[in-house]
N, C-alpha and C positions, 0 to 999 in steps of 0.2 A: 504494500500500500504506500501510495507517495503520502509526504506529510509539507502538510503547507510552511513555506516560513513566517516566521512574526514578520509583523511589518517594521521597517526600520524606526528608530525613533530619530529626530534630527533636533539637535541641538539648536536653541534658540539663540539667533544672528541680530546682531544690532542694524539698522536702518540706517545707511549711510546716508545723508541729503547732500548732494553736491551743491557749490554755491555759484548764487546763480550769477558773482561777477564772472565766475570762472566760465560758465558759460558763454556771458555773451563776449568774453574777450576771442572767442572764435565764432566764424560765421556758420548758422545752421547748413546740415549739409543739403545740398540739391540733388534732385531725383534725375537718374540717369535713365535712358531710355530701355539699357539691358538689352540680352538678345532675343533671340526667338524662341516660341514654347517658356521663358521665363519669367517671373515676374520684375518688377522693375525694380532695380538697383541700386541705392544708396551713393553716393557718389566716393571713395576714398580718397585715402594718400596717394595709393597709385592705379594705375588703371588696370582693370580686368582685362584678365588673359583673352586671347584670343583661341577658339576652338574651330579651324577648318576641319577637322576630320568630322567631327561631329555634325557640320553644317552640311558636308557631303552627304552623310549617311540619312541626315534629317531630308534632303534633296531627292534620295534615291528613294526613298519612303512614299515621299509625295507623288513622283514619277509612276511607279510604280501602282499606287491606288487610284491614280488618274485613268491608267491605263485599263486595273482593273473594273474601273466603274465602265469606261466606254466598252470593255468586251463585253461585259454585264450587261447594257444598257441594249448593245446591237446583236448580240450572239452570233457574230457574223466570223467568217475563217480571216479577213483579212484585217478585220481590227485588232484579231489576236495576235499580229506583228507588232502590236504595240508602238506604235509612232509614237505616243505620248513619252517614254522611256524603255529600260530596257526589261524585257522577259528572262527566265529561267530554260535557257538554251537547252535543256533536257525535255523541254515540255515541244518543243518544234519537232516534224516527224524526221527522224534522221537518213540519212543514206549510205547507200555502199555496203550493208551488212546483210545478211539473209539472214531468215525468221522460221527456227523450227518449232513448230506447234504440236504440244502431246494431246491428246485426247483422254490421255489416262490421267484419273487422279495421283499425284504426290503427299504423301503423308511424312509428317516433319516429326524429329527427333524429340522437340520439345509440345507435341501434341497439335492437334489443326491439321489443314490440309487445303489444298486448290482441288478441285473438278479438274482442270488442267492446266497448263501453263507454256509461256512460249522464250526461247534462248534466241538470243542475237548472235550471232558467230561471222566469222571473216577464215577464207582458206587461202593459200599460198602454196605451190608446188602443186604435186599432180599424188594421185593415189596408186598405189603400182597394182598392178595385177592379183597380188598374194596379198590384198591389203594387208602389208604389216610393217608399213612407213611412217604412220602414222606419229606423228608428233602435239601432243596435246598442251599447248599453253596457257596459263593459268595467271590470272592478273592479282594486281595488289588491291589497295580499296578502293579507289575508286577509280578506277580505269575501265574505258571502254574495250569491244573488240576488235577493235583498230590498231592492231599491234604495229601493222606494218601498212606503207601503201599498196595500193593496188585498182589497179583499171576503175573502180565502181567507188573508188574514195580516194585520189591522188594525193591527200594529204600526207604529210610524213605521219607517221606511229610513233606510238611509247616507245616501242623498242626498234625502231626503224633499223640502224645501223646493226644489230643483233641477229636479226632473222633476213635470208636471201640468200641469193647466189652466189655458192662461195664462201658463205658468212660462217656463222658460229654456229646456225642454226641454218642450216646448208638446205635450201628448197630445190637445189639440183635431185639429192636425196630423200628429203623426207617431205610428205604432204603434212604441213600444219595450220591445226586451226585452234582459233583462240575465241573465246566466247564472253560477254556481258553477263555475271553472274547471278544467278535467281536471286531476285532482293534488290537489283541495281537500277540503274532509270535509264540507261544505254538501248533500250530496245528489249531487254530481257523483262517477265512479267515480274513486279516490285508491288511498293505502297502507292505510286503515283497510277500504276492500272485501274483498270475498273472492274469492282466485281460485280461478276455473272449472278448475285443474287439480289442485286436493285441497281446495277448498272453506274451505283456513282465510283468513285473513289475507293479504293481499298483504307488509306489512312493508314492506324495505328489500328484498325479491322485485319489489317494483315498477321499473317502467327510470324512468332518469331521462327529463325532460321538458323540451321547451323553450317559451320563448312562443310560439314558431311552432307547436309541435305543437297547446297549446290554441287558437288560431285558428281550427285546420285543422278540428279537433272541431266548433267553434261552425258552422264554414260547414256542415256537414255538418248539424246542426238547424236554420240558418235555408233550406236549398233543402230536405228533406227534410220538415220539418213545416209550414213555411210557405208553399214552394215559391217562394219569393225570389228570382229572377237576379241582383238588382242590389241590395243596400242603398242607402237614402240618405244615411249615415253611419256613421264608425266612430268612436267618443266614448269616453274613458278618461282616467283622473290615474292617478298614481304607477304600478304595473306597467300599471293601466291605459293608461298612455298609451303604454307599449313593444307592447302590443296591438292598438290604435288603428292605428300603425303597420305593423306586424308582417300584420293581414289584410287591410290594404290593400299589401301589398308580396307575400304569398303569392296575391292576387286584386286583384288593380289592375282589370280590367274588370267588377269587379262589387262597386265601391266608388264611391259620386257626391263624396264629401266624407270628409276625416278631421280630426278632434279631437282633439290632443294637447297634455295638460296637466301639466305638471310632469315630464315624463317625459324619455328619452332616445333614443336612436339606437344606442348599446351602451353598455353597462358601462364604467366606469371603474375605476381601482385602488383609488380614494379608497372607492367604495361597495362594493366586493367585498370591501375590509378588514373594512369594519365588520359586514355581512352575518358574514362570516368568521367574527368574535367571536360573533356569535347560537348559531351553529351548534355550535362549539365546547362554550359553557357550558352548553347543550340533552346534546349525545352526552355530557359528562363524568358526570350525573347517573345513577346506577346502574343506576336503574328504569327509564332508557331499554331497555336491555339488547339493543342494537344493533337496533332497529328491533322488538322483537318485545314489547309492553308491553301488549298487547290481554288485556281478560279479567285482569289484574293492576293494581297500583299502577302509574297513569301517572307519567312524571318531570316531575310538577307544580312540580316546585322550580326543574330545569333552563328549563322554559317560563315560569318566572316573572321568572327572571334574565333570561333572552333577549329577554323583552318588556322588559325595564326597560331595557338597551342599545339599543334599537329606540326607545322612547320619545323618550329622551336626543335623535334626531336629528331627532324631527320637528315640535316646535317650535324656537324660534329666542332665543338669548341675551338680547334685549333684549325678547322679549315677556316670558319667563322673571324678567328683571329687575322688568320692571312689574306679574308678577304677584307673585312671591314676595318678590321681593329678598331679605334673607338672614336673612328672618323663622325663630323658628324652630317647633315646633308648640306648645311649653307654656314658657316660660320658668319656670315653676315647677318644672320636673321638669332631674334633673343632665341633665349632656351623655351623649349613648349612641352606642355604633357603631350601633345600629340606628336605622333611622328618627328623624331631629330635625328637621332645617330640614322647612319646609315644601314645599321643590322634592323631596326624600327621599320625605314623606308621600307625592304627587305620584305617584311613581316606581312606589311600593312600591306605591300602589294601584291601578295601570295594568299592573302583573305580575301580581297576584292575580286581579284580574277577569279577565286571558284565562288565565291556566293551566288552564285546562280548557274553555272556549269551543273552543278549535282543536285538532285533532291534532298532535302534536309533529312528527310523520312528515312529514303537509304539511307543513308550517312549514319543515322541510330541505327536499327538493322545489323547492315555491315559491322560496325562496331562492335555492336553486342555479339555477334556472331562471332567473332575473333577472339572475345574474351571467352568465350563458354570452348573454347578451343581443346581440345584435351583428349589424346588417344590413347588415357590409362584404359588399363580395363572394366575397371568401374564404372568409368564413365560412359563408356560405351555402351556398356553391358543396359544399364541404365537408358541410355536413349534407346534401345534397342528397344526397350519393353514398354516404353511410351510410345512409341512408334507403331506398335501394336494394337495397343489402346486405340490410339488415335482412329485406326483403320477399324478397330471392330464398330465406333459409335460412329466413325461416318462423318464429325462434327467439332466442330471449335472446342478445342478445352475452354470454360468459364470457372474464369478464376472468384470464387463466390466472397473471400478475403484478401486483404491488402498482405502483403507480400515486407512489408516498412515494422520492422522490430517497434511493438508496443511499449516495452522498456527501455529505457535511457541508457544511452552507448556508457559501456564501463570498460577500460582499459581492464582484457581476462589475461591468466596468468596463460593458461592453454588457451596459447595463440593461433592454434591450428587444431582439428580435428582427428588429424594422422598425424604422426613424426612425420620430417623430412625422407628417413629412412625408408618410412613405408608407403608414402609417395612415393618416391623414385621404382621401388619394387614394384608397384602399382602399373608403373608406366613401363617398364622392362615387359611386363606380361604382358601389357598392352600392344605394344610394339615388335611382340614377339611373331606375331604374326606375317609382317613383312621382313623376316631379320632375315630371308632367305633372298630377297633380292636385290639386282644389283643397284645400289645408292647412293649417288656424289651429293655431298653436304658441303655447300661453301659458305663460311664464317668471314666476319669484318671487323676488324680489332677496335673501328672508332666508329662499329653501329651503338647508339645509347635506346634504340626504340628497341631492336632485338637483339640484346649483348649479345656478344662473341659466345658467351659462356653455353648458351640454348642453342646455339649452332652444336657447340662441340657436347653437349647433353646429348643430342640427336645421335649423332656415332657415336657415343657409349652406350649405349640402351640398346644400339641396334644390336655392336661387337658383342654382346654381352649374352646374347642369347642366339647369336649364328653360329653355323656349324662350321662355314666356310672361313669367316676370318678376314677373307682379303679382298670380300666382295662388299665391304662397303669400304668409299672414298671418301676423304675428307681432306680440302682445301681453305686454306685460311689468309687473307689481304688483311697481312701486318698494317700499321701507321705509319712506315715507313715507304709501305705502296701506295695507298690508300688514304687522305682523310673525308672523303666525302661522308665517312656515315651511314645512315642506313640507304641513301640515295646512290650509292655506291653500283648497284643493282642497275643505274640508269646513267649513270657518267663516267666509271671505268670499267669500259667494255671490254679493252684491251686487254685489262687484266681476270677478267669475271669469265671472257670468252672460250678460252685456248682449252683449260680442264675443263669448259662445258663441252665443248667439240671436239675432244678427247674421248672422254666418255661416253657420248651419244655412238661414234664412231665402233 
């Protein structure tokens, strides 16, 4: 039982009365006009700061609800170009990608399910006769399936210089395709789809989602479209590489090879904090308005904050140092809370450019989904039998209570529910399942989003329960090769390449 507290008592304060020569030896102060959305300002000593950033975002706001009032107003396709300002570029119909459509329901790890649902994919090279060229690429969070150019999207790709003729990822040899993961806004079925059972919006109507579930999807477009038994590989960085893993653990006899880069074997505390934080500053935003923001003012401010905490972890301190060091953007202009140093500029322009590339919706999603990350056995075992569930009733898990500890956070002595130990043993058994095939793990000594240390986890857990020994690889980008961090994945190819083309070989 909580116990209320007394209420304070407060010592009784003498009545200063100022005098009033003192007063008028200064002049009362004058009402300033202040800025906008505030009230009027007192005039001081010195003058009130100046807030352009804040004036922008208050700009993009209005733009923004302008626009939504006129699609509102006309319901027409071509006011949803939004002349008044800019739209959420995930919401326009995209191009260049083909659209495979299941007919069969999917049922999700954590309970729920679709009627059916559809994948975005992009292919490259050709499919050989024995299809068994097959190369599967696997993205990070939020990446489309535009890995590479090609005839139907000439744009360059995430991984342009990685995948082609010749390359790292040789489409002389292998036919590869890369897909928009279930949950995304790329063209793959997500929260911004509509569902089949009143045709609005999915929202936060949508189930959650795990890595394993989008796998489960992908295998279903590579036997279904391409009629695949067996891929030649499964290749990914950052979520990608939890992927990578993940369909070669849900289909071990129809995986020759897997490629995991950057990535890990479950979630840890340290990434599910920071994750954490995203998500947080995203739902705080108003315009979120708990998942239902379609057809309205997106919460472009909350998605801008969340990318700039995202940013922060995926470069690395000392490459940061060499580029920025603690330059600032003008030295001729005073110091501002907004935007100065140049690592700020940096920030603030790596939030703006995706507030509106991505659904906010996926963005929670995807997250959450990275954190619930985990191929002990337990945990598996566990979704297995929800999974189950899900399929005998057909129907939405409803959650009939709040999920938010009714008692007061107390710092517990048992800070975990298993030792460390029997985690790890956890995940040996887990893992035990693929310990038979062949697996390059490459590790980055200045990633802070996925230490080095959950790279080289992954090859112990594997070594540890194979028979073979020498059938799993591990490759590690010292700080001496390397400081990009976890971006490492997208800016030293050079060095990321050669043991990837090694081993696919």
């Amino acid at each position: 039982m909580w116990k209320l507290r007394p209420q304070l008592r407060v010592a009784p304060t003498k009545v200063v009365r100022f005098s009033t020569v003192a007063a008028r030896a200064r002049p009362l102060p004058s009402v300033a006009t202040g800025t906008k959305n505030s009230l009027p300002l007192r005039q001081g000593l010195n003058p009130q700061l100046k807030f352009p950033c804040l004036d922008k975002m208050e700009q993009k706001t209005e733009k923004l609800a302008n626009a939504a009032s006129q699609q509102a107003e006309s319901c027409s396709s071509e006011v949803s170009s939004l002349e008044g300002g800019p739209e959420p570029s995930y919401s326009f119909v995209q191009s260049g990608f083909e659209v495979y459509k299941s007919q069969k329901p999917i049922f999700f790890d954590n309970g729920g399910f679709l009627p059916d649902f559809e994948i975005a994919y992009e292919t490259w090279g050709e499919l050989s006769p024995e299809k068994d060229n097959l190369v599967m690429i696997h993205t990070g969070l939020s990446a489309s399936s535009h890995a590479k150019s090609q005839p139907k999207n000439t744009k360059l790709g995430w991984w342009e210089d990685f995948i082609g003729s010749g390359k790292y990822i040789d489409t002389d040899k292998y036919f590869v395709v890369c897909t928009n993961v279930l949950g995304g806004c790329y063209g793959s079925t997500g929260p911004s789809s509509r569902d089949p059972a009143n045709n609005d919006y999915y929202g936060t109507r949508f189930p959650i989602i795990t890595v394993n579930d989008m796998v489960r999807a992908q295998r279903e477009l590579v036997r279904d479209v391409f009629g695949v038994s067996k891929i030649h590989a499964s290749v990914g960085a950052s979520m990608g590489g939890m992927q990578s893993l993940a369909y070669a653990w849900e289909f071990p006899d129809e995986v020759e090879k897997v490629v995991s880069i950057s990535g890990c074997a479950r979630s840890h505390p340290y990434s599910i904090a920071l994750r954490h934080t995203q998500r947080q500053v995203l739902m705080s935003d108003p315009n979120w308005n708990r998942g239902f923001y379609y057809d309205k003012i997106p919460p472009h401010v909350g998605m801008k904050l969340a990318r700039e905490i995202a940013t922060v972890t995926y470069r690395s301190g000392p490459e940061w140092e060499s580029r920025f060091g603690r330059n600032r953007a003008d030295e001729s202009k005073p110091v501002a809370f907004c935007p100065d140093f140049l690592v700020e500029t940096y920030l603030d322009h790596a939030g703006e450019k995706f507030c509106l590339e991505y659904d906010a919706n996926s963005l929670l999603y995807v997250l959450k989904a990275m954190d619930m990350f985990d191929l002990g056995v337990g945990n598996r075992s566990k979704a297995a039998r929800q999974r189950m569930e899900a399929a005998k009733s057909n129907s939405f898990a409803n959650e009939t209570e709040s999920n938010v500890p009714k008692e007061k956070y107390q710092e517990r002595i048992d800070k975990a529910t298993i030792s460390p130990e029997e985690a790890l043993e956890d995940l040996r058994e887990g893992m035990r399942k693929i310990s038979h095939k062949d697996v390059l793990i490459v590790g980055v000594e200045s990633d802070i989003l996925f230490p080095v240390w959950q790279q080289r986890e992954i090859a112990e857990v594997l070594r540890a329960t194979s028979h073979q020994k020498d059938n799993i690889k591990y490759f590690e980008l010292g700080t001496d090769i390397s400081n990009y961090g976890h971006d490492t994945f997208l800016l030293s190819l050079d060095h990321i390449g050669p043991p990837v083309k090694e081993f696919l070989a």
